[in-house]
N, C-alpha and C positions, 0 to 999 in steps of 0.2 A: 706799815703804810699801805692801806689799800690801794692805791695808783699803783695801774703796771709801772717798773722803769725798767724793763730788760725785754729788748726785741730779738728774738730768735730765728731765725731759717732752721727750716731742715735741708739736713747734705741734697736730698732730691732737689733743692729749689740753688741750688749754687750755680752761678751763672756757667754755660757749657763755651761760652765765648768772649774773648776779649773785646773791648770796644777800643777802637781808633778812630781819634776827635780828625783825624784828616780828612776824612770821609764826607764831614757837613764843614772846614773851616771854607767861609765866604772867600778866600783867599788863599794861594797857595803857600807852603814854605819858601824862603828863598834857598836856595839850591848849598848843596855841602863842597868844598873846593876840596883840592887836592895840595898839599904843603908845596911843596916843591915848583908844581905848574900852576897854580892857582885857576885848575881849570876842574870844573865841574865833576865829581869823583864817580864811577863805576861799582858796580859787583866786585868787579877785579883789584880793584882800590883797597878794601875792607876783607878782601879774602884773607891777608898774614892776621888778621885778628878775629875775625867772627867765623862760625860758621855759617853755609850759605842759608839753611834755614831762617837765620839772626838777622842776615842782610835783607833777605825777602819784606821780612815783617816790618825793617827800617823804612821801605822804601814804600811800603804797602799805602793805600789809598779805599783800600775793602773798607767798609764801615765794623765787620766783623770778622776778628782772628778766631778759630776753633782752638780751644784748649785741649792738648793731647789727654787721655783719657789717663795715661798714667802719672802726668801732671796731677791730674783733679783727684785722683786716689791718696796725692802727698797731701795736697791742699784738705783734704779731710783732717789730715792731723791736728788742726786747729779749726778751720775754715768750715761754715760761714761764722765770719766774726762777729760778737756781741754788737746792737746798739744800745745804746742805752740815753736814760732821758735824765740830767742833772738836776732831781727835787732841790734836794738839799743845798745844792750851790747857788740854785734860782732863788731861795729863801734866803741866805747869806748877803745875796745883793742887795734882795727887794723890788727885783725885779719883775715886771710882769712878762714880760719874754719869754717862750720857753726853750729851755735850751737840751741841745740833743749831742751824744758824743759816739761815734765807730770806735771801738778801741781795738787796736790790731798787737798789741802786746800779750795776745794771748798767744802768738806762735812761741813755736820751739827758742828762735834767738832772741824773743821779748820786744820784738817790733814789725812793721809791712814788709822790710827788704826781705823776708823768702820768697814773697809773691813771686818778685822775679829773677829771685836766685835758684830756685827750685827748675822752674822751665828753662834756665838758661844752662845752666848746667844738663838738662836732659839734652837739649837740642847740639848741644858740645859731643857727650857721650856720643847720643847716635852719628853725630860726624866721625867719629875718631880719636875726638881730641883725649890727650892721655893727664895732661896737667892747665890749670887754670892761674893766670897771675891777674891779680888784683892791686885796689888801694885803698886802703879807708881811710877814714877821722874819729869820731866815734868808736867806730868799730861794729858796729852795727850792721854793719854790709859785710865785714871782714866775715865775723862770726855768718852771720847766712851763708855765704857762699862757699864758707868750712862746713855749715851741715848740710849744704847740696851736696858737696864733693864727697862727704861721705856716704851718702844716701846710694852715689853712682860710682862708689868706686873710682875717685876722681883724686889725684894729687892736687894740692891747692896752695899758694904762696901768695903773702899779703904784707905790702908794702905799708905802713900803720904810720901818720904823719907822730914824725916823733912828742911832739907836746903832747899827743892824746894817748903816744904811747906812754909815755910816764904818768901820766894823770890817771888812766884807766887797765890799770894791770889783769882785771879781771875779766876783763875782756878777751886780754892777751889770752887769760887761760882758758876762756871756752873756746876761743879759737884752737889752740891745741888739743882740748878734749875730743875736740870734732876729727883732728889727725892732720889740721893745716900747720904751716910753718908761718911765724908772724915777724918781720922784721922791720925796728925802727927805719922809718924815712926821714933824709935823706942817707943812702948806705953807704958803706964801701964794693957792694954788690954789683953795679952798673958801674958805666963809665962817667951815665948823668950823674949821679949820687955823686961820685967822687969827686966831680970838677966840681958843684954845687959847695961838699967840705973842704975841700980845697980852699976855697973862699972865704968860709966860714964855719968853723968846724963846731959849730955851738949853733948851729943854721934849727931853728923849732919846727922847718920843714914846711909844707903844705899840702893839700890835695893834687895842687896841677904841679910839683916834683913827685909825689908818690906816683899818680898817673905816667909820668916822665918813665920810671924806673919801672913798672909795671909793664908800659908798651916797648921800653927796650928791651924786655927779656922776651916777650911775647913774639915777637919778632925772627928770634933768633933759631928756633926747634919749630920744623912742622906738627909737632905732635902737643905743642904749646900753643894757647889762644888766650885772648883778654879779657876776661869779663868787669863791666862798670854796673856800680847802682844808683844810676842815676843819669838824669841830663839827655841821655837817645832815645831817641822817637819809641823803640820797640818797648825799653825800661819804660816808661812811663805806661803802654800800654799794657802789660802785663801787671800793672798797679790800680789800675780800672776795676777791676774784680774788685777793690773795696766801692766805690761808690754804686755799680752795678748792684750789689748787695745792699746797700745802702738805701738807695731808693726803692726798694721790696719792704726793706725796712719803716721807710718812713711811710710806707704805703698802711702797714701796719698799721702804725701810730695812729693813722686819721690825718696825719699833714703832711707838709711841705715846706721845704725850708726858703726864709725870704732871703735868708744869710749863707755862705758857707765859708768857713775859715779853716785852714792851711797853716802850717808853718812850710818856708822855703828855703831851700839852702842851693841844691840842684834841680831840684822839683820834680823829684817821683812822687812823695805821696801828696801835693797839695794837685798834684794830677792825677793821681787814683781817687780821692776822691772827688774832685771840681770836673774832670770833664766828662765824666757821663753826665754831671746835671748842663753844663755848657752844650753838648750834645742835643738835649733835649730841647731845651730854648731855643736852639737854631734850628730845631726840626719841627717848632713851630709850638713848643711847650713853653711853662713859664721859666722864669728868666731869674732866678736868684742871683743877689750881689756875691760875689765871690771876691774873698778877700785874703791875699797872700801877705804871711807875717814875715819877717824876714828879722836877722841881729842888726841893730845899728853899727854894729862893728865892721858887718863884712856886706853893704847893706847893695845887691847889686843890681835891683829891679829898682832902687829908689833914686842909688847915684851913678849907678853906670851908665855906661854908654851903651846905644844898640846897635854894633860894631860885628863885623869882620872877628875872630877873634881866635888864637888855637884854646884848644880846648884844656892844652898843658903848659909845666913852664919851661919845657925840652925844646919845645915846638917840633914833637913827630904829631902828632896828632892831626886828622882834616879838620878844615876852620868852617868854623858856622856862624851863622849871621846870630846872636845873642844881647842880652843885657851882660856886660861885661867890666870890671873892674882893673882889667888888663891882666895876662896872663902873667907879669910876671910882680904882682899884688901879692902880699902876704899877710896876710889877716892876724890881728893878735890874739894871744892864746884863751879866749874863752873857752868855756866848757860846753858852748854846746858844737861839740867837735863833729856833727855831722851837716852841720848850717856852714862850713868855713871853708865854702869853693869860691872860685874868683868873679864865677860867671852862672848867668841862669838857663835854663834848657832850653832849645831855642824855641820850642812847643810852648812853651808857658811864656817866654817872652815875646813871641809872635801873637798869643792871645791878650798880652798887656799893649801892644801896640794896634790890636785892633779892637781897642775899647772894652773886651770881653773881661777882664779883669782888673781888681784894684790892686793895690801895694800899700805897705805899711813898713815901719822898723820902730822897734822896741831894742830898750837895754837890758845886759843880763839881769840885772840886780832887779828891775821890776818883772822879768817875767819868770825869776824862784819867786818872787813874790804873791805872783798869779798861782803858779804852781804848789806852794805850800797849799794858799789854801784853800786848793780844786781836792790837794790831797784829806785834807781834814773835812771836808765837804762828803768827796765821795769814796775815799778808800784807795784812791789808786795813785802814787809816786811816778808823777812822769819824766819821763825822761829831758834833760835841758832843753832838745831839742822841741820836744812836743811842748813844753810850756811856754814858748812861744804864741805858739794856736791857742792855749786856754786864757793867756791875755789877749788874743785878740778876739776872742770869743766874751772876753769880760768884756771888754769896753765896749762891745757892739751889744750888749744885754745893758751895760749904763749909760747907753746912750738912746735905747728903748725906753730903760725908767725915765729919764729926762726927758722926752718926748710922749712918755705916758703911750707908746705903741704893745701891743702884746705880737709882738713879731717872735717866728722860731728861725733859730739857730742851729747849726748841725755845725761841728767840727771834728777833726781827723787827729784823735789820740794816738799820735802814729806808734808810741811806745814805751817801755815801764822804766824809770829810771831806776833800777837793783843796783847798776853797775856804777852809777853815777855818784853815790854818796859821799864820796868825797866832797864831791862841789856843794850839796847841803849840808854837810858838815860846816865849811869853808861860810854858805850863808846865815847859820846861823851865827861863827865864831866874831861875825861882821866881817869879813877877810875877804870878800866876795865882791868885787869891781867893776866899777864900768868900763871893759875895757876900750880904747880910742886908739883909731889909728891914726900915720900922721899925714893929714890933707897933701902933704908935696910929694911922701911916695905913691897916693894915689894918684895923685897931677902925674908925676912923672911914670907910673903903668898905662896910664889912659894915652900920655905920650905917645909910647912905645907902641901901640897897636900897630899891625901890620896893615899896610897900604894895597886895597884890593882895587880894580880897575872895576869902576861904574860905567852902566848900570848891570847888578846882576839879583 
């Protein structure tokens, strides 16, 4: 095919700075509570978990964080990530659209989360910190924060929601390869874990019990801290580096995208890649529609509430204003195990409540379907998670043919689905479901929200 489709950077041109969308939002966040006094959190609040490095950048208002230099030395090991323009999949539609895709599965763990596993874990190291506790779903975050930890000589432990831990064993073992420790949630490990089995000893677990069990240990050893991928202010900003790239990228191309699409679960990467272009628009650039996909299963930006909310189902956690499905919401067992948090970041749900962004939810069963055939189109098996975005990336190229617009598209291949095959397996066997939750325990989590004294 004579048409370029692969946009390159050289290492020289890789962004030297993080972008934080707080810098231009028309509006501020509303403020982070403290569990206990439900009064507005401090440095001192966040010190048994982060280091103060972590906390700075949380609280930061700079339009631009410096990337340490020996940050950006790891980020070579893959970085800057491919764009690439989808011939083959724009002919499959018939579409006149052109569609454009970031694929950040080129890192070491096969998706974005090193971006800010990588610096988080430096920024730990240079405090002190000797061990790192986490949670994942996927694993996807597990596995990153297992090859930061070994990058820095870091001990690493990773609370793995048990349905994903059974679904995706392979996962389990590149977490070990890396030299971390992976343990089904909910455990007998914590005290959460156990009162949780106690309950229910067949319990499939979730992200906000993993997190539960993660911040109870994190707690407990000064020389212990917490790292999350996903959902805080700084996580999302350390995620920018793909759209910052991105938009060099598209500069490349000769265009600009009128679209951009996301898959959401916590929303790091429909943030690394949507708020440098949000950024831009508010600083007085154009303004593409930004469009967050989300599962109908776990769908939190479409039926949540925009609540007060903890961020776990332990309730240690400070509570933040969010789209939220209630903390103590338990999402049923799809595969795409890195979409199945209860709540959405409060960054990406403050930019949904100031017009700045849309929302969407898809089923699993249609978006392997999208997925197959992005795969046979372009070569690359995404991850359940990212096929999300490549249907919501379809239906915004078939609803240009419908409209007979030649509109471009740009979405965030956040990652390769290797690990996942089971669940293609499973879709081709037809065994592969819509999974539904049931409308009364989400009535009855939305309940349960915890009652914060207005206005704040």
């Amino acid at each position: 095919m004579s048409q370029q489709t692969k946009f390159l950077l050289e290492e020289s041109q890789m962004p030297k700075f993080w972008y934080n969308l707080q810098a231009d939002l028309p509006k501020p966040l509303p403020v982070v509570l403290h569990p206990g006094t439900m009064q507005p959190v401090g440095p001192a609040d966040l010190a048994p978990l982060f280091p103060m490095e972590l906390i700075l950048q949380e609280v930061s208002t700079e339009r631009e964080i410096e990337i340490p230099e020996p940050v950006r030395e790891v980020y070579q090991l893959w970085r800057p990530a491919p764009l690439y323009r989808a011939h083959r999949l724009e002919k499959a539609l018939g579409t006149p659209a052109k569609i454009y895709y970031k694929y950040e599965g080129v890192s070491p763990a096969g998706s974005h989360k090193p971006n800010t596993a990588v610096p988080q874990a430096f920024f730990n190291k240079q405090a002190g910190t000797k061990r790192l506790v986490t949670e994942t779903g996927a694993g996807q975050w597990g596995t990153s924060l297992s090859f930061a930890g070994s990058l820095y000589d870091m001990q690493v432990e990773v609370f793995q929601v048990r349905v994903s831990y059974d679904q995706k064993p392979y996962r389990r073992a590149v977490m070990e390869t890396y030299g971390a420790r992976c343990v089904a949630s909910p455990s007998n490990e914590t005290v959460y874990g156990r009162s949780v089995l106690a309950k229910n000893p067949d319990h499939p677990g979730s992200l906000g019990i993993a997190i539960s069990e993660a911040v109870e240990l994190a707690v407990q050893r000064d020389d212990t801290k917490y790292a999350l991928g996903s959902v805080l202010n700084h996580v999302l900003m350390h995620q920018t580096i793909i759209g910052l790239e991105a938009m060099k990228q598209m500069e490349m191309a000769n265009t600009w995208p009128d679209v951009v699409v996301g898959c959401t679960g916590g929303g790091s990467n429909f943030a690394g890649i949507a708020f440098p272009f949000i950024g831009h628009g508010l600083r007085g650039g154009a303004k593409p529609r930004m469009v967050a996909v989300e599962p109908a299963a776990c769908p939190s930006l479409t039926r949540g509430k925009y609540a007060y909310d903890f961020g776990d189902t332990g309730h240690m956690t400070p509570l933040t204003k969010m789209h939220t499905l209630g903390s103590q919401f338990t999402p049923p067992g799809f595969h795409a195990g890195g979409l199945r948090y209860h709540g959405m970041a409060p960054m990406v749900s403050h930019c949904k409540e100031l017009g700045l962004i849309e929302a969407v939810a898809y089923n699993q069963v249609e978006c392997f379907e999208a997925g197959v055939l992005f795969a046979r189109c372009e070569g690359i098996v995404p991850a359940p998670e990212a096929n999300h975005a490549v249907k919501g990336a379809i239906v915004e190229a078939m609803r240009c043919k419908a409209e007979g617009k030649a509109e471009t598209i740009l979405f965030n291949l956040c990652g390769h689905g290797h690990f996942d095959m089971v669940a293609y397996q499973k879709y081709f066997a037809g065994e592969l479901t819509d999974e539904k939750y049931a409308e009364s325990e989400l009535a009855m989590a939305l309940a349960g929200l915890p009652s914060v004294p207005e206005p704040l």
